[in-house]
Backbone as numpy.savetxt, mean C-alpha at the origin, in Angstrom:
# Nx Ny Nz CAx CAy CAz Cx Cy Cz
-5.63 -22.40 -9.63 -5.61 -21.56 -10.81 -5.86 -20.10 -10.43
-6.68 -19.89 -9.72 -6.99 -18.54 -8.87 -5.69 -17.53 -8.65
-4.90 -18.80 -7.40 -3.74 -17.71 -7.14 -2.88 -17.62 -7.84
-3.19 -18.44 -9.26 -1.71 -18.00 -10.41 -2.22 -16.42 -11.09
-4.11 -16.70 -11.52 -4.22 -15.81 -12.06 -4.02 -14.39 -11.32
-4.37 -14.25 -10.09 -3.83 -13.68 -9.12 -2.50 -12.53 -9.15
-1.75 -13.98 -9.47 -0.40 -13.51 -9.19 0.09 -12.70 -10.68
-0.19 -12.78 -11.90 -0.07 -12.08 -12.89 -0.60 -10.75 -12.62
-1.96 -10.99 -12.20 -2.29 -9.69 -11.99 -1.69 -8.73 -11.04
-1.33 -9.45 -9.95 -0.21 -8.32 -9.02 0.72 -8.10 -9.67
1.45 -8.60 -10.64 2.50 -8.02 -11.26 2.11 -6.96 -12.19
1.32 -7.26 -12.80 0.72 -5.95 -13.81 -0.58 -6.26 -13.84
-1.33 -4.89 -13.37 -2.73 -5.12 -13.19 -3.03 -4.89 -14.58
-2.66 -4.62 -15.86 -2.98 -4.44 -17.48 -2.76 -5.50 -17.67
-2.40 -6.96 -17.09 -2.21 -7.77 -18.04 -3.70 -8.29 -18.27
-4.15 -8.52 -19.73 -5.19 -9.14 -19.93 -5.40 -10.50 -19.72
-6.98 -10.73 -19.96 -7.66 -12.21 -19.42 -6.86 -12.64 -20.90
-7.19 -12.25 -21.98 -6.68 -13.05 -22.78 -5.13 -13.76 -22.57
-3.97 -12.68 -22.21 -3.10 -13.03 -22.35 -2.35 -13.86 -21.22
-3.27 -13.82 -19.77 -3.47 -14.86 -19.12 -3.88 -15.97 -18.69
-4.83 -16.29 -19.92 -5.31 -17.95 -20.37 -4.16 -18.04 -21.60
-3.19 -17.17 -22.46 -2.49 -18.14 -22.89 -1.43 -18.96 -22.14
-1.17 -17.83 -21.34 0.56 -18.62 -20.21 -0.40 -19.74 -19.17
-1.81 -19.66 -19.14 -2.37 -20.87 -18.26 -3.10 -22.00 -19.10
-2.81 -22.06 -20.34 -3.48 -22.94 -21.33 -5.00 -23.20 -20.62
-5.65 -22.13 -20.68 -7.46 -22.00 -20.08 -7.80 -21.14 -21.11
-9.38 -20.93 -20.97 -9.63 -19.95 -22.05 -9.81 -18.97 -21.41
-9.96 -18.19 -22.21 -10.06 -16.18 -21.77 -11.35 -16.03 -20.85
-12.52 -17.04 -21.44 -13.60 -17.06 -20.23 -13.85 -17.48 -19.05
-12.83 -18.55 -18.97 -12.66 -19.07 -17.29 -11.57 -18.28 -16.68
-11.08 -17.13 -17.26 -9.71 -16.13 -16.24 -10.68 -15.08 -16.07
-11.76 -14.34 -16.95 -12.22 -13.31 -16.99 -13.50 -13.78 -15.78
-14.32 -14.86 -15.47 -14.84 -15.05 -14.79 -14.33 -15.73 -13.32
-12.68 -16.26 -13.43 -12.39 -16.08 -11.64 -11.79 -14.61 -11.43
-11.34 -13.55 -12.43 -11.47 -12.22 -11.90 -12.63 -11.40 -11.61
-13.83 -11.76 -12.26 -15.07 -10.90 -11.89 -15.18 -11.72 -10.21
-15.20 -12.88 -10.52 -15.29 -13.40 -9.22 -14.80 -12.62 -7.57
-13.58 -12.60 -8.16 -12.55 -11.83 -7.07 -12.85 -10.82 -7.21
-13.25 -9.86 -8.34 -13.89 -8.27 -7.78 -14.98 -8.24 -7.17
-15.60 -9.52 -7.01 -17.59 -9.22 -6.06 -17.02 -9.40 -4.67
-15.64 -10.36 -4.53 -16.15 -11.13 -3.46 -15.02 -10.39 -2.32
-14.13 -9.03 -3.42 -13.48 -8.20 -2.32 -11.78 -9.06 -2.45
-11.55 -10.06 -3.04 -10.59 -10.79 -3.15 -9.32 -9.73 -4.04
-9.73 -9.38 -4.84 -9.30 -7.87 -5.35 -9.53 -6.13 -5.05
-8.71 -5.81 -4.21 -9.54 -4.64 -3.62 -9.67 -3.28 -4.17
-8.80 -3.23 -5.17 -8.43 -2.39 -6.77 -7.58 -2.87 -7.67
-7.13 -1.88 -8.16 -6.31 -1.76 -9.25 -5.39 -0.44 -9.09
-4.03 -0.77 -8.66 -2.93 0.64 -8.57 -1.66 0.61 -9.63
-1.49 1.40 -9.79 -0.61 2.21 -10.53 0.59 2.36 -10.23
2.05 2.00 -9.80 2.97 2.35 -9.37 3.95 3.50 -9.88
4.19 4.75 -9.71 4.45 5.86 -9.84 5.25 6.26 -9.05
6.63 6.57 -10.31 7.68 7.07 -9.76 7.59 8.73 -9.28
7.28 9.31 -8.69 6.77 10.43 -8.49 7.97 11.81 -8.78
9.42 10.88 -8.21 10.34 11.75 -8.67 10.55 12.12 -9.97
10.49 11.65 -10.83 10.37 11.75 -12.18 9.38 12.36 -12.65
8.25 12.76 -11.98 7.37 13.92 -12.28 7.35 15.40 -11.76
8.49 15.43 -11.06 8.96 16.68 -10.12 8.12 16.89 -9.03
7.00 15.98 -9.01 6.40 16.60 -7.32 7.28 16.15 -6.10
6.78 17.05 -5.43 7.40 16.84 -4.21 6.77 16.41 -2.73
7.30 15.78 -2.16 6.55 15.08 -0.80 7.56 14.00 -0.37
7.08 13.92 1.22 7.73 13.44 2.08 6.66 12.36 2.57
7.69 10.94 2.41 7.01 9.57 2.99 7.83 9.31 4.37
6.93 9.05 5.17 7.46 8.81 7.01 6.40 7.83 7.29
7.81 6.55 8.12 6.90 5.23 8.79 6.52 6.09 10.18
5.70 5.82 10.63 5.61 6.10 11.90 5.53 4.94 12.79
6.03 4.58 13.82 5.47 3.17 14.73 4.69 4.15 15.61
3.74 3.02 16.15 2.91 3.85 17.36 2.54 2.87 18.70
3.00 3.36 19.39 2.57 2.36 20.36 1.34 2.80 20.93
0.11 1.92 21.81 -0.87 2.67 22.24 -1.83 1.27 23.39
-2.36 1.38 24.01 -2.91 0.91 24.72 -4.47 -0.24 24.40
-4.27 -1.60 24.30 -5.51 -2.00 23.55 -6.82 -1.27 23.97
-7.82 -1.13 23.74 -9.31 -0.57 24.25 -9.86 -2.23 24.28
-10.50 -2.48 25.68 -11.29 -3.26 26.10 -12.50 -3.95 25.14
-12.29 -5.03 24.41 -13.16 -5.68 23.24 -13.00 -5.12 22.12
-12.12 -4.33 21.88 -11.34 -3.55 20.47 -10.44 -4.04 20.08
-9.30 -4.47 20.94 -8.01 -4.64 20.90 -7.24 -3.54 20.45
-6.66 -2.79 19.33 -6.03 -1.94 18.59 -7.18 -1.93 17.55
-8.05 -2.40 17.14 -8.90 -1.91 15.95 -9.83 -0.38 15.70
-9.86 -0.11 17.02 -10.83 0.58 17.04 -9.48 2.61 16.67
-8.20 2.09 17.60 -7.72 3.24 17.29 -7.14 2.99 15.68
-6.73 1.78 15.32 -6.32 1.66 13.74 -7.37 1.90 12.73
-8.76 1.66 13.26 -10.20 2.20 12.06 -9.57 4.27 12.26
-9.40 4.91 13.62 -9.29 5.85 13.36 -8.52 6.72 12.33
-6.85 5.76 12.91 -5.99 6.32 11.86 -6.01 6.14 10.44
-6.54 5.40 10.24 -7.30 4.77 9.03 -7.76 6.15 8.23
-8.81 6.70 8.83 -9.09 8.10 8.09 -8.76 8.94 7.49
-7.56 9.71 8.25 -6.57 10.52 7.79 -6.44 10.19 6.52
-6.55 11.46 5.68 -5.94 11.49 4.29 -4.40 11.04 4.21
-3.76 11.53 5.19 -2.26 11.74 4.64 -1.99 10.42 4.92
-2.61 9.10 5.13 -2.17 7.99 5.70 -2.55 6.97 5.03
-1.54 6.48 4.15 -1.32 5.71 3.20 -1.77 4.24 3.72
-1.15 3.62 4.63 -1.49 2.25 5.17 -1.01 2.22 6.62
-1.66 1.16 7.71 -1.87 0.88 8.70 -1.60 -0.47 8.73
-1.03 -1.29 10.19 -0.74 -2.15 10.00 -0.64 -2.52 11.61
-0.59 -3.73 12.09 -0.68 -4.11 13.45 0.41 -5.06 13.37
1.56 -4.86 14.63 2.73 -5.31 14.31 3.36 -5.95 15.39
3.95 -7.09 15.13 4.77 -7.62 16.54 6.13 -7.10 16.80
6.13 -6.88 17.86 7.72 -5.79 18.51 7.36 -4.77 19.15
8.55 -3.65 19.47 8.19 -3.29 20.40 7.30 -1.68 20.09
6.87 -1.69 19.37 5.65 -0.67 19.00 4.48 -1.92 18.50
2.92 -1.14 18.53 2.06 -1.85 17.95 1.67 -1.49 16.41
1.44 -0.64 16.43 0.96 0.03 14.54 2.38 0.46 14.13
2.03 0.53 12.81 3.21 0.69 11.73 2.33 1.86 10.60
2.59 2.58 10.39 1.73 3.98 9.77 2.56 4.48 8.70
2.01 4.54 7.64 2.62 5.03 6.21 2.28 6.53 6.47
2.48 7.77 6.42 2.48 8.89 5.53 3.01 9.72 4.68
1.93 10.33 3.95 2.96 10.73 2.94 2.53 12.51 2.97
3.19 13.81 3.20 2.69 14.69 3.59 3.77 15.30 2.48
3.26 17.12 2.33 3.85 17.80 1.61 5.42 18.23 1.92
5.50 18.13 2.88 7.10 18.39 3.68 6.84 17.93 5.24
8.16 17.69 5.44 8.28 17.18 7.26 8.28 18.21 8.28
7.67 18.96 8.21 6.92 20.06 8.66 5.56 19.32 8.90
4.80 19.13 7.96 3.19 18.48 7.68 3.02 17.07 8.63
4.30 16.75 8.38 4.54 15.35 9.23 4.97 15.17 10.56
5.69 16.21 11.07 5.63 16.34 12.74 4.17 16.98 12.94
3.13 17.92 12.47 2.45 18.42 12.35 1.26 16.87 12.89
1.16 16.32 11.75 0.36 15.39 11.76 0.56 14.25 12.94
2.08 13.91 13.37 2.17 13.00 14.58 1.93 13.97 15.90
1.81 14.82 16.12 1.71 16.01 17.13 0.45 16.03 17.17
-0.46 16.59 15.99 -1.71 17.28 16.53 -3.08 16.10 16.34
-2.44 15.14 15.36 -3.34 14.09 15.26 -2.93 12.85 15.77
-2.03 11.94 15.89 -1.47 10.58 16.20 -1.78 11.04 17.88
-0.89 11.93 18.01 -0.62 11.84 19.79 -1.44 11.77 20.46
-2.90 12.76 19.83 -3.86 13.28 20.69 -4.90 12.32 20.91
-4.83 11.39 19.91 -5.36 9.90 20.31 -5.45 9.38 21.33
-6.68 8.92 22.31 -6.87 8.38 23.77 -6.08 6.77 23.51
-4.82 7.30 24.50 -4.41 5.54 24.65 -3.38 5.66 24.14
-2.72 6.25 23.31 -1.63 6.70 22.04 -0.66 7.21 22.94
0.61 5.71 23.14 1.70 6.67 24.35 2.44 6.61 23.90
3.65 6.67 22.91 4.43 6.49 22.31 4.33 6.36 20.73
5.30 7.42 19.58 5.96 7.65 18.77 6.95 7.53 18.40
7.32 6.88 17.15 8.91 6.93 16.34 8.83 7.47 14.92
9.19 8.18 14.67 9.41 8.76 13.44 10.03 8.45 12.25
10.04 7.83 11.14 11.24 7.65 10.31 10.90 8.18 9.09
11.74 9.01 8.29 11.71 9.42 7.13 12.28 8.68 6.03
11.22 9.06 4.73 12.12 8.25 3.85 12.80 8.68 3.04
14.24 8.50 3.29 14.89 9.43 2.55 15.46 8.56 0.51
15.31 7.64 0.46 15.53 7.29 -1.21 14.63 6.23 -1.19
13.91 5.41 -2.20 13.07 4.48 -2.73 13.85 4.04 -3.35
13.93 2.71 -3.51 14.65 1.81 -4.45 13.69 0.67 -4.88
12.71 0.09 -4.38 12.04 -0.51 -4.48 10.35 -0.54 -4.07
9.38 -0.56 -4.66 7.98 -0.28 -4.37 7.29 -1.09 -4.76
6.63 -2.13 -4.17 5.28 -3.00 -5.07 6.10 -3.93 -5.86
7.46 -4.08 -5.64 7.97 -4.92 -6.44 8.52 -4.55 -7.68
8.31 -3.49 -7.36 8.94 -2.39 -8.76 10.37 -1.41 -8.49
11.42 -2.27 -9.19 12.78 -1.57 -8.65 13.16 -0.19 -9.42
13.02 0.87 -8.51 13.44 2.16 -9.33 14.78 2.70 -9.62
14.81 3.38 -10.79 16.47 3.59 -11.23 17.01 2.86 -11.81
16.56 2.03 -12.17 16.64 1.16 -13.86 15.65 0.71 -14.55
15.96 1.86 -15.88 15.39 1.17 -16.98 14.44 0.02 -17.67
13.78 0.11 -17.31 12.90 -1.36 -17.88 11.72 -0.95 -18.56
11.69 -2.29 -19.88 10.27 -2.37 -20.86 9.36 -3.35 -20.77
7.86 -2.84 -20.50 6.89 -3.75 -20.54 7.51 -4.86 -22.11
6.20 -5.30 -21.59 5.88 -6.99 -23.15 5.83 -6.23 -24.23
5.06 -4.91 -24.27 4.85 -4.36 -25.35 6.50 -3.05 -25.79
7.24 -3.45 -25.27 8.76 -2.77 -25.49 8.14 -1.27 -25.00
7.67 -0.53 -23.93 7.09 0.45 -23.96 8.12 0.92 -22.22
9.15 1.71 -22.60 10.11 2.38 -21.20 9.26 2.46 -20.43
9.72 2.38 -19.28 8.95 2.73 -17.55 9.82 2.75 -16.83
């Protein structure tokens, strides 16, 4: 029951306990108490928002970066992935099979900011021997959310 209620909620974190004990024939108090559950126990790690950003006129540049780099002795890659971890401009981190090890989200004001950031911060990293760059040049899909068509929540409300 967990990973159904779960799974509603990754689709829309607004959907309510109520209206997810009706599609699970449970009551509103056994959904509202395996979600408090999952917020103590870290099983839920927020609540996000998916935002088409183009449609608000800001502007910014998203780049994968791969990184290859050298394990550290009883670290493995953790210890340089807690680093990159820090960085503001660095959306998510990831440890990857092939032929780079990390996989690095950023999202910077222009690709300027973003050679900037693999140059003066990624590279200079002890162990950090290798870079790939990729820009993203269109979004079509995010979180499961397909952009550039039209669609209405339950409550008929455009997004």
């Amino acid at each position: 029951m967990k990973e159904r209620i779960l799974a509603y909620l990754e689709k829309d974190a607004r959907t309510t306990p109520k209206d997810i004990a009706t599609m699970l024939g449970i009551t509103e108090k056994e959904v509202a108490d395996i979600i408090a559950q999952c917020e103590a126990d870290g099983t839920i790690a927020c609540y996000r928002t998916v935002i088409n950003w183009e449609k608000t006129g800001k502007s910014s540049v998203t780049a994968l970066i791969e990184l290859k780099t050298i394990p550290q002795r009883d670290k493995g890659f953790d210890s340089v992935a807690e680093r990159i971890c820090n960085f503001p401009e660095v959306k998510s981190v990831a440890l990857m099979s092939g032929g780079f090890d990390l996989a690095i989200t950023v999202e910077c004001a222009n690709m300027r900011d973003v050679a900037f950031f693999v140059a003066e911060k990624l590279a200079t990293i002890e162990g950090v021997t290798a870079t790939a760059t990729h820009f993203e040049l269109q979004k079509y899909k995010e979180n499961g959310v397909v952009y550039g068509t039209e669609k209405t929540d339950k409550r008929g409300n455009s997004w």
